[in-house]
C-alpha positions in Angstrom: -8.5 14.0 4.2 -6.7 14.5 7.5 -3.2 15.8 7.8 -1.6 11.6 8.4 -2.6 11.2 4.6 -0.5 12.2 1.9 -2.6 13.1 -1.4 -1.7 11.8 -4.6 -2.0 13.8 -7.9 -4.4 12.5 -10.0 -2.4 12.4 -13.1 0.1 10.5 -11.0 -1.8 8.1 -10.6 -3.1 8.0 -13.8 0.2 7.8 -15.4 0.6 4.4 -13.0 -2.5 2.5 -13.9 -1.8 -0.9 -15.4 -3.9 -3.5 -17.2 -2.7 -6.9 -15.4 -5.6 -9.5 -15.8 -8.0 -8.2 -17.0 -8.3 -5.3 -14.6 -7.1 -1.9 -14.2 -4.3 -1.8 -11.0 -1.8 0.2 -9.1 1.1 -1.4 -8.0 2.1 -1.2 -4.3 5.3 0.9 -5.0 3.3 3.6 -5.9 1.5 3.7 -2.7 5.2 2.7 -0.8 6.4 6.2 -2.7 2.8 8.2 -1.7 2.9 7.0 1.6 6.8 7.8 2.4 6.9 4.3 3.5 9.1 1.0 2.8 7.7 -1.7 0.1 8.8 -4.5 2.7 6.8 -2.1 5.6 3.8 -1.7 3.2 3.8 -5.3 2.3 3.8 -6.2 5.9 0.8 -4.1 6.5 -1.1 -5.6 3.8 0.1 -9.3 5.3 -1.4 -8.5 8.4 -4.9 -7.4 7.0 -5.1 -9.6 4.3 -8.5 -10.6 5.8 -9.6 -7.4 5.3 -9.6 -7.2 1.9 -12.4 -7.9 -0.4 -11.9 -10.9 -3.1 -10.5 -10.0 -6.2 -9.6 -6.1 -4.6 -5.6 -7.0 -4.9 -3.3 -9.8 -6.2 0.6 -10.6 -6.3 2.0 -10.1 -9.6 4.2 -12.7 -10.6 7.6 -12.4 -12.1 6.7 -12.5 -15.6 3.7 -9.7 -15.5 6.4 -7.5 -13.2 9.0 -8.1 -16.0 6.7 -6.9 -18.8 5.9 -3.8 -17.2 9.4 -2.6 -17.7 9.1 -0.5 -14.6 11.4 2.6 -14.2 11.7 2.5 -10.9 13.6 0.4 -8.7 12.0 -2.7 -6.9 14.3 -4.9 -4.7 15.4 -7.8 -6.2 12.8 -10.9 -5.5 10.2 -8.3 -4.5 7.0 -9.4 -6.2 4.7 -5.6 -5.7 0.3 -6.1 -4.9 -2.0 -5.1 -7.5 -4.8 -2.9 -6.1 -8.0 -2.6 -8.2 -10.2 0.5 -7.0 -11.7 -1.2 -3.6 -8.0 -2.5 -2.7 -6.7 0.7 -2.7 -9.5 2.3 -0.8 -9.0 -0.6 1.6 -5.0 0.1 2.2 -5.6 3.3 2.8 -8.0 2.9 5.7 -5.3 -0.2 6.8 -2.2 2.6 6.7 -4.3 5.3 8.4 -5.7 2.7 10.9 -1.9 1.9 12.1 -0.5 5.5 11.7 -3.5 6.5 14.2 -2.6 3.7 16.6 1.0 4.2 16.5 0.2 8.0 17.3 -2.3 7.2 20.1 0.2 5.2 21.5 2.9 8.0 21.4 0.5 10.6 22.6 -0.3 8.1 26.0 3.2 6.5 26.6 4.0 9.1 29.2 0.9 8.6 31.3 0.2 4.7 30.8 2.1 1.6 30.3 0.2 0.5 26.9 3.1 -0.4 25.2 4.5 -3.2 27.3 
């Protein structure tokens, strides 16, 4: 794990494991909260890549699976969260470190080159 990525306790995560369809999923807000990033930021991400994700590795919930979960925490109103199986997750993590390392290189080069225009 380098220092970009945050670790998140196992029984954390554990305690935040749903069965939606058949499958065992964490919900993007979990990873919004581990990451210190926005849900609409994180969703972006994921929008950008969706390629990159395997079949069947995430899914939208839809309002009625959201509502059942009777969440305690706060999701903005009309904000449907991803469900991440196993592989999903693995996959957004590469997807966040990938940008964080980009968005670093950049900063690290911006006074000797003109990458960013």
């Amino acid at each position: 794990m380098t220092n970009n990525q945050t670790a998140v306790p196992e029984e954390k995560i554990e305690s935040n494991v749903f069965s939606i369809r058949g499958q065992k999923v964490v919900l993007s807000i979990l990873f919004a909260e581990a990451y210190a990033i926005e849900l609409d930021v994180l969703h972006q991400s994921i929008e950008n890549n969706i390629e990159r994700f395997p079949e069947k590795s995430l899914f939208r919930l839809i309002r009625e699976e959201l509502d059942s979960l009777k969440l305690s925490r706060a999701i903005p109103n009309g904000v449907l969260p991803y469900a991440f199986t196993g592989q999903g997750a693995a996959m957004l993590s590469s997807i966040l470190f990938d940008e964080r390392a980009m968005h670093e290189s950049l900063d690290l080069c911006a006074p000797t080159c003109d990458c960013r225009k």
